[in-house]
C-alpha positions in Angstrom: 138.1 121.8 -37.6 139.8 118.8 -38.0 138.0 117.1 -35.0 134.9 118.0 -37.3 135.7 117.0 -40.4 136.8 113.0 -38.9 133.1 113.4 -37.0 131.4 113.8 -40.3 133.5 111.3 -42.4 133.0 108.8 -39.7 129.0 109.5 -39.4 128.9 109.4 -43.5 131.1 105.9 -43.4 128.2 104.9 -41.0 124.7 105.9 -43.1 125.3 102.7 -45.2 126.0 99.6 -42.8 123.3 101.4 -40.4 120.5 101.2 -43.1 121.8 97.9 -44.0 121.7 96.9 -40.6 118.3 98.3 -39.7 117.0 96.4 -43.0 118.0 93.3 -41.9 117.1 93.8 -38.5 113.5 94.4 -40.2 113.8 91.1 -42.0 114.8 89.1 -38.6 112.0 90.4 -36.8 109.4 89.9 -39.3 110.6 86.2 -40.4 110.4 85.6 -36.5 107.6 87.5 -35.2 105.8 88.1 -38.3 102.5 87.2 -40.0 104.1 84.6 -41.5 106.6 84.4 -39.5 108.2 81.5 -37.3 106.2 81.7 -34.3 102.9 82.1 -36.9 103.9 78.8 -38.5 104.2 76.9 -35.2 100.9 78.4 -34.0 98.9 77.1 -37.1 100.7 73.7 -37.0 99.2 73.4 -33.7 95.6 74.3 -35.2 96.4 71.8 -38.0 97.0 69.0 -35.1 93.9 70.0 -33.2 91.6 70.0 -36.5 92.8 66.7 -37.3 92.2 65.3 -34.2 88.8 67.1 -34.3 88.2 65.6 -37.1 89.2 61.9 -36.1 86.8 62.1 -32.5 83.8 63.5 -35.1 84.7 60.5 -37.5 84.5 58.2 -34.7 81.6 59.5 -33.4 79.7 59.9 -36.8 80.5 55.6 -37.4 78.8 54.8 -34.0 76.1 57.0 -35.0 75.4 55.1 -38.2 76.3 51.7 -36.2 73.3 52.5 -34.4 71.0 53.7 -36.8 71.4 50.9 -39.2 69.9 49.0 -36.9 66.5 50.9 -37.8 66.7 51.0 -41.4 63.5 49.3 -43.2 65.2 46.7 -44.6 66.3 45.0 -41.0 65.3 45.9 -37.6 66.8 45.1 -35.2 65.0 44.3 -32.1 67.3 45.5 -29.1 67.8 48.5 -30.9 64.5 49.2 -31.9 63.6 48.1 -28.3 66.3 51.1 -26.8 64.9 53.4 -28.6 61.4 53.0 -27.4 62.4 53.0 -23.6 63.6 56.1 -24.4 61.5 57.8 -26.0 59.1 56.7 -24.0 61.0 57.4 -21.0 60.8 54.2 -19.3 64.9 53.3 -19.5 66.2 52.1 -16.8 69.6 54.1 -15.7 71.0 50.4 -14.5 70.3 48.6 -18.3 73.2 47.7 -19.3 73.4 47.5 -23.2 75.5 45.3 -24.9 76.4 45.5 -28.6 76.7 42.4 -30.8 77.0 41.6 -34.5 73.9 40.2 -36.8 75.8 36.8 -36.7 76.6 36.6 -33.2 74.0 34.1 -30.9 73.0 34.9 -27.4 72.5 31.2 -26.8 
């Protein structure tokens, strides 16, 4: 009877620190493993990275883009673009040109 009665005082004594240590056990995992969790964070900071470089490649690209159509607006054509463009579409480029960019103000000769 005795051997009993320490058995169920000791199991009562442990109901408490057991939920309390299930709880936090809950907490652990979840701040960890969670939705919003540890590893969660990390994951979207790595998306962040990736959409910012993303979106440094398609600024890049969309500023040689409008490098190269400004030089077909009405206003000024320029003749080596405009002259490109024409091989193209007329499909008589030559794989071997070799095209190279200068500014308005910079001579040839």
């Amino acid at each position: 009877m005795a051997f009993g009665r320490t058995v169920k005082r000791k199991a009562r004594g442990m109901v408490a620190p057991s939920i309390f240590l299930a709880l936090v056990a809950y907490f652990v995992w979840n701040v960890t493993q969670g939705d919003r969790g540890l590893k969660s964070y990390a994951h979207r900071q790595d998306l962040l990275r990736q959409a910012q470089a993303d979106l440094v490649r398609a600024d890049k690209e969309k500023d040689a883009w409008e490098h190269r159509v400004s030089g077909l607006r009405n206003q000024h054509i320029d003749r080596d673009t405009l002259d490109e463009r024409a091989r193209a579409m007329l499909n008589i480029a030559d794989p071997n040109d070799i095209i190279v960019p200068y500014g308005p103000k910079d001579r040839l000769f």
